[in-house]
C-alpha positions, 0 to 999 in steps of 0.5 A: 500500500502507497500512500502520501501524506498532504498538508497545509500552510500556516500563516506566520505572525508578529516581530521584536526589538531584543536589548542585552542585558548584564545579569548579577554579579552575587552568587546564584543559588545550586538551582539556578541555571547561570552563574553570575558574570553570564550575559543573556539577551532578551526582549525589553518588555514596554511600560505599563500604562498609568492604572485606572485606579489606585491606592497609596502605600507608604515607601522609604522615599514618600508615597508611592502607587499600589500597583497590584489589584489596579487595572493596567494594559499590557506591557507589551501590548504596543509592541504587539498591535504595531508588528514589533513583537516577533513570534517563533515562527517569523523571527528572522535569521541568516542561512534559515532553512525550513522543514515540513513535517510528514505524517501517516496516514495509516492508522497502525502498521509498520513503515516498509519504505521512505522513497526520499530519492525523487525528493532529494532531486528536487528544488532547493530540497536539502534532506530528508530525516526519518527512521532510517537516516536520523540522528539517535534519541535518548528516550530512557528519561523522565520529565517533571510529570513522569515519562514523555509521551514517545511522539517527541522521539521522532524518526526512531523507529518503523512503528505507527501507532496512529494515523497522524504520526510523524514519519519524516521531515523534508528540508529546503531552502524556502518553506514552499520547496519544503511543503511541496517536497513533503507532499511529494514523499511516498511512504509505504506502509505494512498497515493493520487493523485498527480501532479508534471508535471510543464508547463506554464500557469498551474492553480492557478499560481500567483503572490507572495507578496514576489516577486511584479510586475515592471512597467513603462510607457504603455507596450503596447502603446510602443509595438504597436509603435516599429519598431522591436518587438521580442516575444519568449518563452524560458524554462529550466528545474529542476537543482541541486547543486550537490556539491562535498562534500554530505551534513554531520552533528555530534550531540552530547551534551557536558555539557548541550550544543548542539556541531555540526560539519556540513557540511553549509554555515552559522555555526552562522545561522545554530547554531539559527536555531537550537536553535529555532527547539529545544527551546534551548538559543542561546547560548547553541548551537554551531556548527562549520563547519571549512571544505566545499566541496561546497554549491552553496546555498544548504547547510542551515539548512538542516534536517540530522543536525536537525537528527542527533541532535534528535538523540544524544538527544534521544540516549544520546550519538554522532550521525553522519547523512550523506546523500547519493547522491540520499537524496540529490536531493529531501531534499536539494532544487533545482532550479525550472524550468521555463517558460519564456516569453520576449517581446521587442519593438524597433525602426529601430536603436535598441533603447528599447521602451519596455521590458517585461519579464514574468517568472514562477516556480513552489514551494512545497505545503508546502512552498514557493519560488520564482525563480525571473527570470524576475527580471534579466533585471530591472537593465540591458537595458533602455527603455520606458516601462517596465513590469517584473514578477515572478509567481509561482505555486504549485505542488507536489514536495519538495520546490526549493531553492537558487541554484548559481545566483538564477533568474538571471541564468535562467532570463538571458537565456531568455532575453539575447537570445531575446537581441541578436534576437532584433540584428539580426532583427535590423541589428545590432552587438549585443554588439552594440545594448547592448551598445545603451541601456545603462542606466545612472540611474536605469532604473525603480529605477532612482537610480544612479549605485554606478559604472558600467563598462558593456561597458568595459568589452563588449570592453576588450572581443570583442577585446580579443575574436577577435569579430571585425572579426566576420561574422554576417550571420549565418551558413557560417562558416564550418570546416568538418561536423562542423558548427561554430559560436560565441555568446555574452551575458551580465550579472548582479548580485546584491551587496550587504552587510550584518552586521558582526561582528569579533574580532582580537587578537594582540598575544604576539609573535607578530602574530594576530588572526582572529575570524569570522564566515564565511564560505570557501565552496571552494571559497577561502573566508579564503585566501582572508580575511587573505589578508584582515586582513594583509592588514589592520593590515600592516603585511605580511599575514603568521602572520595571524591565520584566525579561520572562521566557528564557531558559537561561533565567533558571527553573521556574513553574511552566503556565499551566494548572493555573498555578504560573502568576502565583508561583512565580509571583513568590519567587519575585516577591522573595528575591525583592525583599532580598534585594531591599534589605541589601539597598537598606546598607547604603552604597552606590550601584555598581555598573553591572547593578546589584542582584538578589536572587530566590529559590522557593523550593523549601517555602513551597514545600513548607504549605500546611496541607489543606484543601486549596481551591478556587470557586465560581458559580456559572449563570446562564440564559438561553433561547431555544428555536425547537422548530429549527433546533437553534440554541442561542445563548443570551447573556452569561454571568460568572462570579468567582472566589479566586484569590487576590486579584493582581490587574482586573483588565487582563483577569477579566478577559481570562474569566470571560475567555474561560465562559465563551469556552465553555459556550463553545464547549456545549453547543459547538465542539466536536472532532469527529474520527472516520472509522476507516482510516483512523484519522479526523473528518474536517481537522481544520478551523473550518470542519471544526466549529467553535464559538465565534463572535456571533455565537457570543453573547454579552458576558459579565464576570466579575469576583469576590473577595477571597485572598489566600493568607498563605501565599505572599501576594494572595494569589490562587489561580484564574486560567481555568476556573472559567471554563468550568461549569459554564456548559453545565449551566447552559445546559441547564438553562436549555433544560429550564426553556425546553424540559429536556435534560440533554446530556450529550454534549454539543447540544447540536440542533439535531440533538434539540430537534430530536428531543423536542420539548417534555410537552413531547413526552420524552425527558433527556436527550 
């Protein structure tokens, strides 16, 4: 069997200024990645705007501005509406060559031959890597999350787990002559039978060492002896990232070192990982990835970086590797669909006397991941009995990943739609059943919460969205052919923290720089830690220069798991207080400037164990068109008990960003697999259909106060909590306008059309 494997471009992005920096001259601490006359360059980050509001705090040189929790625009937000901030995949550099990278288009089977001769004759063609001719990786390692799924081992060997695979990778001298010889490459294939169709209940499902079962009490004692029992399946199918910005990666050797300008959330984790793959020292690779155009936790060690750095090694020369939209579906993980099943038990009042949810997802043949759905509710609802467990089967697909509030996106769909039907059977508002349930402690841990504020944010939303008011029948508000209704859901996301170190310099001109590595993927982490550090250091946030992204600066927490702000947020923190009590001595500043730099490791590792969360409570309106099937979200509220929070401009859109995606989540998302070939129908942003302007309604978020006392700044976390529970709350509203429970996800206007309305007879869909 002969076959060719065909893709297409990606457009490139933005461009930056670098400026060269000298780091400390006082020693850095054993974790640190650079000694202190290293000299790195980075890109000077633009001034903060002036905030919108303010308070005073007192400083040894007067008054100065409170930074943190006043709204600021992006520090380099000039830089990037004007073109000046450069992304991986555009940053210029001599003698550039390019790769392109050759996927499989078999499901499962061996590779029999590379016919790479024709290939190599053509224009501007400079190689052709794969399994026989590639440089040998070192695979026998393990990363901070355990061993590395074998996808970034790329060309190592003839086996094809998956339709989607990377093969091999064409190099030229443009991008056009790499794309057009990669599409010209004939791979042959031994190919065999595959399966790639996921649904509950497949054999060989089990339970995973890495994601154990909970239980308390006897699950079915308290069942059979509740008053009110819900017993529901709910699904949702394969989703993607698709961030803006396409994953990139430049590769070239400079001195005897490895320099990589990639397109990541964790350039130090990255950097290590390569390392590794390469049996390289640590620190003779570095990787720098000052601009992201979105991650949402797709963008690791990925393999156009590990590519792009066998090709510069093999060819001696530069070599960029950039991934097209429809790569991206199969070589960047996704999340895994699910299938779900929640039992609740209840007396007549709505007290919990069981919780029992059930989750599978399927993972790759080749590595394995779990999505933890039902792990979403062992912090969230109190009660007798307890049973929760997250199963996983394997199939022939590429390996699922983080992909925003991993499990609880999901986990939450399903148990917060039963929540809501235990209401509606109770005779109960739904927010007051949640609050009937409140735990004081951990409801399977006994920890204590290190605060919790769920029923404020359930009290500031039901006044805001104006819930008191609310009709709870369904289907007896019409307007026109539209049926409305209104839903509500609650969502956690854990906190936590991770060691970090930095470094802040106290520069002659009287200015101070920041040195760590993290990671801005368009959250706005750079502003906010510049707030940080003025805060810290009491000046006003135009006198920081905030260099994040560089391998170079020493370990540092990857943006993920909603913990990047306040992890790193510590380490500059720790490091400015270091830095005061030095300036305090007096003295004057040296050229090079004067440096203090942090470690967080041991005050991370002294927290106190407690039950760390962030709480939300999700509303929704809809209007549903039963005779066209249309579901159109009206308005969404979220308010959220998530710390401290450090620039309200820039939280809000990642609160607001969370909720459209989980409007897309409900009504839009599906990657649909052809059973036949194993490989996606419509992997591109065309056949793949999210939420877009039009599907957006006017959405409001907005919080309540809920620092945490441990953390120095009082930070949790808000990357993810947005996107949690806001499906299940448009679920609910669609069952308040219609009266039927759909627990299938998207609610797609066939599903609508099928179900009709409970005046139909029927109840779920």
């Amino acid at each position: 069997m002969t076959t060719t494997t065909t893709t297409t471009a990606a457009p490139a992005t933005t461009a930056a200024t670098t400026t060269t920096a000298t780091t400390a001259t006082t020693a850095a601490p054993a974790t640190t990645a650079k000694t202190a006359a290293t000299t790195t360059t980075a890109t000077t980050a633009t001034t903060a705007a002036p905030a919108t509001t303010a308070t005073t705090a007192a400083t040894a040189t007067g008054t100065a501005v409170a930074a943190v929790g006043t709204a600021h625009t992006r520090v380099e937000g000039v830089a990037k509406v004007t073109g000046a901030a450069r992304y991986a995949g555009e940053v210029p550099h001599p003698e550039l060559a390019h790769g392109w990278l050759v996927l499989s288009t078999v499901a499962r089977g061996r590779i029999r031959a590379v016919r790479s001769e024709p290939v190599l004759a053509m224009p501007g063609v400079l190689a052709v890597l794969h399994h026989e001719n590639a440089p040998r990786l070192n695979g026998g390692y393990t990363n901070a999350f355990g061993v590395p799924d074998p996808i970034v081992q790329v060309f190592q060997r003839d086996r094809v787990p998956c339709s989607g695979w990377p093969v091999a990778l064409v190099v030229a001298e443009t991008p056009e002559q790499a794309r057009e010889a990669a599409e010209a490459l004939v791979v042959e294939y031994d190919e065999e039978p595959h399966d790639v169709e996921f649904t509950a209940g497949l054999p060989g499902v089990y339970t995973s060492e890495s994601a154990p079962a909970e239980t308390k009490g006897d699950l079915e004692a308290e069942l059979a002896a509740s008053a009110v029992v819900v017993d529901a399946e709910y699904s949702t199918p394969e989703e993607h990232h698709s961030p803006m910005e396409p994953h990139a990666a430049l590769a070239r050797w400079d001195g005897g070192r490895l320099e990589v300008i990639d397109s990541n959330q964790g350039s130090r984790f990255v950097a290590d990982e390569l390392a590794k793959l390469f049996s390289l020292d640590p620190e003779s690779v570095r990787v720098r990835s000052e601009h992201v155009g979105g991650g949402f936790g797709s963008k690791g060690t990925r393999p156009h970086s590990v590519a792009a750095a066998m090709a510069a090694t093999v060819l001696h020369r530069p070599v960029r590797v950039v991934m097209t939209r429809r790569q991206m579906f199969s070589l960047v993980g996704y999340r895994s669909p699910t299938a779900q099943r929640v039992r609740l038990g209840a007396d007549a009042d709505g007290r919990l006397r069981a919780v029992e949810h059930r989750a599978e997802s399927l993972t790759s043949t080749v590595h394995e991941f779990v999505e933890r759905s039902a792990e979403y509710g062992r912090a969230m609802y109190g009660s007798d009995a307890h049973h929760s467990v997250s199963r996983v089967v394997r199939l022939d697909v590429p390996t699922p990943s983080w992909m925003r509030a991993p499990g609880e996106a999901p986990g939450s769909f399903a148990l917060e739609s039963a929540v809501d039907e235990l209401a509606e059977r109770c005779g109960l508002d739904p927010i007051e059943l949640r609050l009937r349930n409140e735990p004081d402690v951990g409801p399977l841990s006994g920890l204590p919460f290190s605060s919790r504020n769920l029923v404020g944010c359930f009290e500031e939303g039901a006044r805001r969205f104006g819930w008191a008011g609310r009709d709870p029948r369904p289907g007896v508000r019409r307007e026109g052919c539209w049926l409305l209704g209104t839903g509500t859901a609650a969502a956690t996301f854990p906190m936590l923290s991770a060691p970090s170190t930095a470094a802040v310099t106290a520069e002659p001109d009287g200015t101070f720089t920041v040195r760590i590595t993290a990671s801005d993927i368009g959250t706005g982490a750079r502003t906010a830690l510049t707030l940080v550090a003025a805060d810290a250091l009491e000046t006003e946030p135009e006198r920081i220069r905030m260099r994040i992204a560089d391998s170079d600066f020493g370990p540092a927490m990857i943006a993920g798991g909603s913990m990047g702000t306040r992890s790193w947020a510590w380490a500059i923190r720790v490091a400015a207080a270091e830095l005061r009590e030095r300036l305090v001595l007096g003295g004057g500043i040296p050229p090079e400037g004067i440096t203090a730099r942090s470690d967080t490791s041991q005050a991370v590792g002294a927290l106190p164990p407690m039950e760390r969360h962030t709480f939300g409570a999700q509303f929704a309106e809809v209007a549903v068109d039963v005779a066209s099937g249309e579901v159109r979200v009206r308005r969404m509220l979220g308010i959220f008990a998530a710390g401290r929070i450090v620039n309200p401009l820039t939280a809000r859109g990642q609160f607001v960003g969370g909720m459209v995606w989980g409007l897309s989540m409900a009504l839009h998302e599906e990657a649909v697999r052809d059973r036949a070939t194993g490989g996606h129908v419509g992997a591109d942003l065309a056949g793949y259909h999210f939420a877009a302007h039009a599907d957006v309604p006017h959405i409001e978020a907005d919080w309540v106060d809920d620092p945490d006392p441990d953390d120095p700044v009082g930070i949790k976390g808000i990357g993810e909590i947005g996107v949690v529970g806001a499906a299940a709350a448009i679920a609910n509203a669609v069952w308040h306008a219609t009266g039927v429970r759909h627990r299938h996800l998207p609610i797609r206007p066939d599903r609508v059309l099928l179900a009709g309305t409970a005046a139909d007879g029927d109840a779920g869909a």
